[in-house]
C-alpha positions in Angstrom: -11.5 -2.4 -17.9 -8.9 0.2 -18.6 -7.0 -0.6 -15.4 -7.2 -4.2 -16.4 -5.4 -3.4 -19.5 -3.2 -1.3 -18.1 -2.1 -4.5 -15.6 -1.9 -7.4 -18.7 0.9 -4.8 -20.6 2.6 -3.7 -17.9 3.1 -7.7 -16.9 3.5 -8.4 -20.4 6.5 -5.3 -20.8 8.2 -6.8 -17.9 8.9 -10.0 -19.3 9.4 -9.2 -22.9 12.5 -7.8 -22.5 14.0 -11.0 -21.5 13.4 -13.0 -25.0 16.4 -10.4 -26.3 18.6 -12.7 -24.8 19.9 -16.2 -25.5 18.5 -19.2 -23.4 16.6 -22.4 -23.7 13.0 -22.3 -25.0 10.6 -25.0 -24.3 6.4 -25.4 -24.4 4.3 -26.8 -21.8 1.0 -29.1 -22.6 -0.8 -29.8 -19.9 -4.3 -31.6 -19.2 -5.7 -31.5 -15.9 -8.4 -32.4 -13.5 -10.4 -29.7 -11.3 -9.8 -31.1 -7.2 -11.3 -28.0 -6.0 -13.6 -25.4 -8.4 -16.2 -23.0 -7.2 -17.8 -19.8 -8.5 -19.3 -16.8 -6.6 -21.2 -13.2 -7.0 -21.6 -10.6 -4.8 -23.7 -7.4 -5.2 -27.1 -6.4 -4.9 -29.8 -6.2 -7.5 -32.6 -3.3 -7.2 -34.9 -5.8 -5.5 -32.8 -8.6 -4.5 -29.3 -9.4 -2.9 -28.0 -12.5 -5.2 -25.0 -13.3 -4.0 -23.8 -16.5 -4.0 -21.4 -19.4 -4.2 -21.9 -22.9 -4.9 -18.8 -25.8 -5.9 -18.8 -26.7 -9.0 -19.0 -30.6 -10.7 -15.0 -31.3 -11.3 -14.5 -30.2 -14.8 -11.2 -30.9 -17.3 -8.9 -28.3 -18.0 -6.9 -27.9 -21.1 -3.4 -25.7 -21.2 -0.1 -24.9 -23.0 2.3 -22.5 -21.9 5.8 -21.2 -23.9 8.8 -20.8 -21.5 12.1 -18.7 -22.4 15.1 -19.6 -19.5 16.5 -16.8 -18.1 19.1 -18.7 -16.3 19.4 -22.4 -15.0 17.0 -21.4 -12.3 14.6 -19.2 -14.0 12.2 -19.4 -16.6 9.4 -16.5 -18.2 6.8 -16.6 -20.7 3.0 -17.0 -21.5 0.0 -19.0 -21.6 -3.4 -19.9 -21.3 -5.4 -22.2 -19.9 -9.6 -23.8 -21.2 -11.4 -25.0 -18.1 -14.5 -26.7 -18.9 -17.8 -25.7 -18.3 -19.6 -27.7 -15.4 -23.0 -27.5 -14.6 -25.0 -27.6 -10.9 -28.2 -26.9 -9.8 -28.6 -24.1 -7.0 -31.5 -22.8 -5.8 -34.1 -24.2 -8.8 -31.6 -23.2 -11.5 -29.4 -24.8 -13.6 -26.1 -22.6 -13.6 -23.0 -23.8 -16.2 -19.8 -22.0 -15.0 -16.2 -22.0 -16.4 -13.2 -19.5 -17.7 -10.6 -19.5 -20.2 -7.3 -16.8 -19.3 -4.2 -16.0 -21.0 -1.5 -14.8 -19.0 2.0 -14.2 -18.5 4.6 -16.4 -16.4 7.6 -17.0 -13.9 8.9 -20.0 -13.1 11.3 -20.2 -10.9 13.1 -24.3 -10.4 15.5 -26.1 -8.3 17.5 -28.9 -9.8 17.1 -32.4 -7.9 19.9 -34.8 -8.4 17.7 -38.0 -8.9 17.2 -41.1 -11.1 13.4 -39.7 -11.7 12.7 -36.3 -11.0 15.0 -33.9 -12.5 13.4 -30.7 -10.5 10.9 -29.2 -8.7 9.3 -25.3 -9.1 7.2 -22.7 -8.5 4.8 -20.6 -10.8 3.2 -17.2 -10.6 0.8 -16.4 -13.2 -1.1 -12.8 -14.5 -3.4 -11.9 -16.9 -6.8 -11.8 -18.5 -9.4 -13.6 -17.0 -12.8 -14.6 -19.3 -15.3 -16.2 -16.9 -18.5 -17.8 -17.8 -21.5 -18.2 -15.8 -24.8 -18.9 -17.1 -28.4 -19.6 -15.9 -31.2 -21.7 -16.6 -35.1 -21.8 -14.8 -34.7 -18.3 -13.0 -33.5 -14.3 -13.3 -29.6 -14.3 -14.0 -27.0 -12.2 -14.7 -27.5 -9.9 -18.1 -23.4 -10.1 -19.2 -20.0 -10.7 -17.6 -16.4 -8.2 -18.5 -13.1 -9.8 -18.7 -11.3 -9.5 -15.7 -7.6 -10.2 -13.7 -6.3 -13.9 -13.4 -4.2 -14.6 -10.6 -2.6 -18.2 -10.8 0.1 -19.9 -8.6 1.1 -23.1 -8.0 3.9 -25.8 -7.3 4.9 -28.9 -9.4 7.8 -31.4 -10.1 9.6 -32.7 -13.2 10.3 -36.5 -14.3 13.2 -37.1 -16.4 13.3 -33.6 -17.4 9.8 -34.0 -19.7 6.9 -34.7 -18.1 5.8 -32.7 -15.3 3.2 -33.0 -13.0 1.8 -29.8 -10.6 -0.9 -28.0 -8.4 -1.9 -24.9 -9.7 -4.2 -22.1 -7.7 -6.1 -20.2 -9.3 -8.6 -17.2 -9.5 -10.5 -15.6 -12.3 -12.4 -12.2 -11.7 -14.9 -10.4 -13.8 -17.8 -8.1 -13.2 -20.8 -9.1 -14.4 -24.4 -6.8 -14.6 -27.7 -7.7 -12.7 -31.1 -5.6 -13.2 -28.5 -2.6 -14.1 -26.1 -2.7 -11.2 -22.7 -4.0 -11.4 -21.5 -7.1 -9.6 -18.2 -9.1 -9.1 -18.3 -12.6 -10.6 -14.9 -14.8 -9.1 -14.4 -18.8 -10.6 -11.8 -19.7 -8.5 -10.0 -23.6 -9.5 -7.5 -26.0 -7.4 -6.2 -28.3 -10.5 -4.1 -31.0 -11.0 -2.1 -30.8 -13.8 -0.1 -33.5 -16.2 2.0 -32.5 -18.8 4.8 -33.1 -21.2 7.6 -30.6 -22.3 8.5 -29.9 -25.9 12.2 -28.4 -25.8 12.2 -26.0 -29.4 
């Protein structure tokens, strides 16, 4: 956990510095769709192995995201992100499984000179990951720690306002089992559609 923390203020030193100077700030909302979501553990228990992975029903996810421009080119700031829990049934349980993370940002964009889109850009994300994974009908994990986030993705903008993109993401925690330690992962493909609020 101390590492963890160690990560989130480092990534969060790096980018503070750039608020000092003067550029263009702006808030992302965003509601998306889950294309792709699964969750997985790994470990062993003292009488069982229960790792596992299973895909999860597509759930909604909820964001917002404040952006400071650097340059034309280049934006920073932070976020976070709600995706919903969903629920399957593996193995004669019922499992729920989602995340919620707050993270720092970089954006870098290209300019497009067109009638609709006005540009297209990348995203790195990094911060604190808080998974949630519960069971129903059978032995299950006791607890799950905060983790690392790891989010990237790619997405275009129309008319300089809305903004539509693909974001990849990972969230990590370690969760216990009959007193051992096990990694938990959510990791999320979603589709994203949002609108720009220029401050």
């Amino acid at each position: 956990m101390r590492k963890l923390l160690v990560a989130v203020l480092l990534a969060v030193a790096m980018v503070a510095p750039a608020f000092a100077a003067k550029g263009d700030m702006y808030i992302d909302g965003k509601l998306g769709i889950g294309v792709s979501n699964s969750a997985k553990t790994s470990g062993e228990g003292k009488s069982s192995d229960i790792s596992f992975g299973f895909e999860a029903k597509t759930p909604f996810s909820l964001g917002a995201e404040f952006f400071y421009g650097l340059m034309d080119n280049l934006s920073v700031g932070f976020g976070a992100n709600y995706i919903s829990d969903s629920e399957v049934d593996y193995d004669g349980m019922t499992i729920k499984s989602g995340t919620t993370n707050i993270y720092v940002a970089v954006k870098p964009e290209a300019k497009i000179e067109s009638n609709i889109f006005s540009s297209i850009y990348a995203v790195g994300q990094l911060g604190l990951a808080m998974v949630r994974m519960d069971g129903s009908g059978g032995d299950w994990i006791d607890s799950i720690d905060n983790g690392i986030y790891l989010g990237a993705g790619l997405g275009v903008t129309i008319k300089d306002v809305v903004f539509v993109e693909f974001i990849f993401s990972s969230s990590n925690g370690a969760g216990k089992y009959e007193g051992r330690t096990i990694n938990v992962q959510y990791t999320a493909t979603t589709f994203n559609i949002g609108y720009k609020f220029a401050l």
